[in-house]
C-alpha positions as CSV (number, residue, x, y, z in Angstrom):
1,X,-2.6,196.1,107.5
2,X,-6.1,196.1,108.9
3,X,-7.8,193.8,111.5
4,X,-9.3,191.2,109.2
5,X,-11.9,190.4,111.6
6,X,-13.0,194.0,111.3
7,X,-12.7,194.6,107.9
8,X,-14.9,191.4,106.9
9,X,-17.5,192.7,109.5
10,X,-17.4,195.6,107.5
11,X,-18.8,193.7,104.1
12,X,-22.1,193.0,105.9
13,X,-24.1,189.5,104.8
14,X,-22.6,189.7,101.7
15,X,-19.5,188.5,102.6
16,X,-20.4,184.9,102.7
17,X,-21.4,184.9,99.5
18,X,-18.3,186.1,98.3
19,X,-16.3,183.1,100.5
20,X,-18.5,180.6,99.1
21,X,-17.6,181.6,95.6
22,X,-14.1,182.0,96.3
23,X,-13.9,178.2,98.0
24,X,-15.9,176.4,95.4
25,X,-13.4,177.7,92.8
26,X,-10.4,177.1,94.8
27,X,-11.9,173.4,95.7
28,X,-12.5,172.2,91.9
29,X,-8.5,174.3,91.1
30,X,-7.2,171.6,93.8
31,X,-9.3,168.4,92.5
32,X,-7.0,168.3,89.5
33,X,-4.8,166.4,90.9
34,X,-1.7,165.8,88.9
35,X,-0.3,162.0,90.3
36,X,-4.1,160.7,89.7
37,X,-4.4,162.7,86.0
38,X,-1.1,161.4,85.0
39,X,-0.7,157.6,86.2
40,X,-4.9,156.7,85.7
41,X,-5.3,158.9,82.0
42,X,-1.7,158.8,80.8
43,X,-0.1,155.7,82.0
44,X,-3.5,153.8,82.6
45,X,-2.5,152.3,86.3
46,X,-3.5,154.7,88.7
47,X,-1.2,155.5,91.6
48,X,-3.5,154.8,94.3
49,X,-3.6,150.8,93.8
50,X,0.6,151.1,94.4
51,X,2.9,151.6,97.5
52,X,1.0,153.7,100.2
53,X,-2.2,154.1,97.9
54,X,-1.3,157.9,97.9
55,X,-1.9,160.1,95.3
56,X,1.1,162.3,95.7
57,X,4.1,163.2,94.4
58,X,6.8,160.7,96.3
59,X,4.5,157.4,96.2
60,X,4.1,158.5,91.9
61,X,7.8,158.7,92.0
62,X,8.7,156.0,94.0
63,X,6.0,153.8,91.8
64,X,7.0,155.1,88.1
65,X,9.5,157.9,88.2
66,X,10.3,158.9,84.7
67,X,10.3,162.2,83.2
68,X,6.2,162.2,84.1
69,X,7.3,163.3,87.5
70,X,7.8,166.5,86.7
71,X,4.2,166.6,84.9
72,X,2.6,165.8,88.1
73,X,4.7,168.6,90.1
74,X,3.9,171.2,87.6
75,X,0.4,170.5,87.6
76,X,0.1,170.6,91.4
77,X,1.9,173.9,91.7
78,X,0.6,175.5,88.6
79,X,-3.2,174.5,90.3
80,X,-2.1,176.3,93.9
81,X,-1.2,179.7,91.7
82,X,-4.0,179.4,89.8
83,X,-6.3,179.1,92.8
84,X,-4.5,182.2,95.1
85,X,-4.4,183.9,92.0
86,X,-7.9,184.0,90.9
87,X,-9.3,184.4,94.1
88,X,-7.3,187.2,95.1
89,X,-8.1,188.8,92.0
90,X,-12.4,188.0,92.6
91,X,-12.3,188.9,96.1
92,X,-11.2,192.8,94.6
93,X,-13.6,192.5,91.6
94,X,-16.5,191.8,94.1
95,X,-15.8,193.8,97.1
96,X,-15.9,197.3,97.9
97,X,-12.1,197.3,99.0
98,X,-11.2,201.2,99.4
99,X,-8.1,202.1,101.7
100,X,-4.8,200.2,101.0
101,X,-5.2,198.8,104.6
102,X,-8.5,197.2,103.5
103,X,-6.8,196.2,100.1
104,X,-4.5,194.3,102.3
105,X,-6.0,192.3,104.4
106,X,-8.5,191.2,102.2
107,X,-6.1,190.5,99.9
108,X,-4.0,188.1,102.7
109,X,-7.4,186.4,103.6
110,X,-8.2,185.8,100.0
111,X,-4.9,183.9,100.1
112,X,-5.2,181.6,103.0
113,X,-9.3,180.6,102.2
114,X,-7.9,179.9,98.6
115,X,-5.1,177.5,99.7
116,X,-6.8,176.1,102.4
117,X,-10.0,174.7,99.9
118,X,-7.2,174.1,97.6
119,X,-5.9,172.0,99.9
120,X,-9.4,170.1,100.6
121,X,-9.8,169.4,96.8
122,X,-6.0,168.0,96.2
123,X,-6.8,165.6,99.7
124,X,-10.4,164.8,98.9
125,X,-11.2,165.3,95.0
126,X,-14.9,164.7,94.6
127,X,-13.8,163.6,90.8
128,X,-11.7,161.0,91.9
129,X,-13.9,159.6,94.8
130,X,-12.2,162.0,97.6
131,X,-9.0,160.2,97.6
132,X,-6.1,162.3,96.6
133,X,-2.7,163.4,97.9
134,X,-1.5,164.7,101.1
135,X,-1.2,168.0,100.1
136,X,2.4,168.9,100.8
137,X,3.7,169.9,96.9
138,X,0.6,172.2,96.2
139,X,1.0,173.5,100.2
140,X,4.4,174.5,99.3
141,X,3.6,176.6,96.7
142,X,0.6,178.1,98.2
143,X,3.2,179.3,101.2
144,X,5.4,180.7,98.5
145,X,2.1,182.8,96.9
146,X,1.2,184.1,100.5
147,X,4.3,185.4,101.5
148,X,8.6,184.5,101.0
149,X,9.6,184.8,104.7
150,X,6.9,181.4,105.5
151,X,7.8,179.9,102.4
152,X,11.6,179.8,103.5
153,X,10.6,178.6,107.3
154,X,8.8,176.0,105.8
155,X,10.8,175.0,102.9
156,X,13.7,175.4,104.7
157,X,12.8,173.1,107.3
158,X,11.4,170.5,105.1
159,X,14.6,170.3,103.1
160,X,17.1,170.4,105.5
161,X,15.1,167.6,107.2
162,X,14.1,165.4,104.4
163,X,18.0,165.7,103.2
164,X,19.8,165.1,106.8
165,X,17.2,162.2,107.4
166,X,16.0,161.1,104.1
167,X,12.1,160.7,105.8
168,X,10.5,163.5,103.5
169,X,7.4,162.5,105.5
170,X,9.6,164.2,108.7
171,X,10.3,166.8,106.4
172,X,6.3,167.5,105.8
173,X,5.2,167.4,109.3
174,X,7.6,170.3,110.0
175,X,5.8,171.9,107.2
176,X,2.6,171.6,108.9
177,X,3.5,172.0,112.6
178,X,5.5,175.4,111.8
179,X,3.1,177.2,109.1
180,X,0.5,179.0,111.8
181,X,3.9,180.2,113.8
182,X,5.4,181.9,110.7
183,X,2.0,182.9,109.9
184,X,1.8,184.6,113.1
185,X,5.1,185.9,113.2
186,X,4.4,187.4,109.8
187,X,0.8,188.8,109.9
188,X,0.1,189.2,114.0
189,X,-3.3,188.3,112.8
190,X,-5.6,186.0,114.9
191,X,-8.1,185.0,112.2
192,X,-5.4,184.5,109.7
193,X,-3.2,183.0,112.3
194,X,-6.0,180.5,112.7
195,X,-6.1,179.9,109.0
196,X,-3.1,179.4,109.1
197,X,-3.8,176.4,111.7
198,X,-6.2,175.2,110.2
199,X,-3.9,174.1,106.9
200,X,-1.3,172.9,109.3
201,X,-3.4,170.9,111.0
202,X,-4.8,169.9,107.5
203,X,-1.3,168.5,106.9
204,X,-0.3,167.3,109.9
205,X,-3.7,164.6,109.9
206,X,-3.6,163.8,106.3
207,X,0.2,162.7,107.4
208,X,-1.1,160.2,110.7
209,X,-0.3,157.3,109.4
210,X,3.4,158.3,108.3
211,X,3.5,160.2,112.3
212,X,2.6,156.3,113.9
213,X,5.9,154.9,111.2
214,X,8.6,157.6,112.1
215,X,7.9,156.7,115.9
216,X,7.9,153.2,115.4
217,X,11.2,153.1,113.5
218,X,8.7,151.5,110.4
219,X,8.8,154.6,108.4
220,X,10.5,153.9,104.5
221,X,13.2,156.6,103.6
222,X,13.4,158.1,100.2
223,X,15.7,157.1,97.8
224,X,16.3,159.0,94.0
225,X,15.7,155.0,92.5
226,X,11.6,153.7,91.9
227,X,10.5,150.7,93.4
228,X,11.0,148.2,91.2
């Protein structure tokens, strides 16, 4: 594969408009966010006034549970393919891709700029007053569209440590710390590599508050039984 840095040098000016484009669409694909959809339009009691005022997938569970879970994973999973997809597919449609190597790495950056402002709009949907979910079912899929051999460091680590300790928030912050290192062990990219960053970083902050628990013992573990 192709330097990235070079090959987007390559498209001139016209290259930002392309990003732009690509980031608006992946934005508004992340703003549906499935928890928020579900509990505010379906069960009319939005998720965000319950538990951890989170809209994502273990505060809906823990709050509701109920075959609607699986609603709210679908939707978040189905948005991250939806977003990689289509922008992978724009990026070739509007630029002037030629060798394979180009092909490539365009279609790799396409992939991390698409999950990343997928990311933004699942944490901060401007429909739903930029409070939404911390990002780590949609992340999870978006690893699995980039590339298996991330997707199993990072789902591998996040299950083994959410099973063993039961803190799926321990779980996501290994998600986040170790997805620019399997980046970089998979691409040897630097501007993909800091991509990469970028969303693990992304994760790592929207998950602060759950960080300050695990430390001070205050953390709550997750059980397969709602909240009553």
């Amino acid at each position: 594969m192709a330097d990235t840095f070079s090959v987007l040098m390559s498209f001139g000016s016209g290259i930002w408009l392309v990003a732009l484009i690509l980031a608006v669409i992946a934005y508004f694909c992340g703003c549906f966010n499935g928890a928020v959809i579900v509990s505010k339009y379906i069960l009319r009691d939005d998720v965000r006034n319950h538990g951890s005022g989170n809209a994502g997938l273990t505060n809906f569970f823990r709050t509701f549970g109920g075959p609607l879970t699986f609603v709210v994973i679908l939707t978040d999973v189905l948005k991250a393919v939806v977003a990689i997809r289509l922008c992978v597919w724009l990026a070739g449609q509007l630029l002037m891709l030629g060798s394979m190597d180009v092909v490539l790495a365009v279609e790799a950056l396409s992939k991390y700029w698409a999950g990343l402002w997928c990311l933004l709009g699942h944490m901060f949907p401007c429909m739903f007053h930029f409070k939404g979910g911390k990002g780590i079912l949609s992340g999870g899929a978006i690893a699995i569209m980039i590339d298996w051999r991330i997707a199993l460091v990072v789902w591998g680590g996040f299950l083994i440590l959410a099973i063993l300790t039961r803190y799926v928030s321990l779980g996501s912050c290994w998600a986040g710390a170790s997805f620019p290192f399997a980046t970089w062990f998979v691409y040897h990219d630097p501007l993909i590599t800091g991509l990469g960053a970028f969303i693990g970083l992304l994760i790592l902050y929207m998950h602060r508050g759950n960080i300050h628990r695990l430390i001070t013992g205050t953390e709550n573990k997750f059980s397969l039984h709602k909240k009553k």
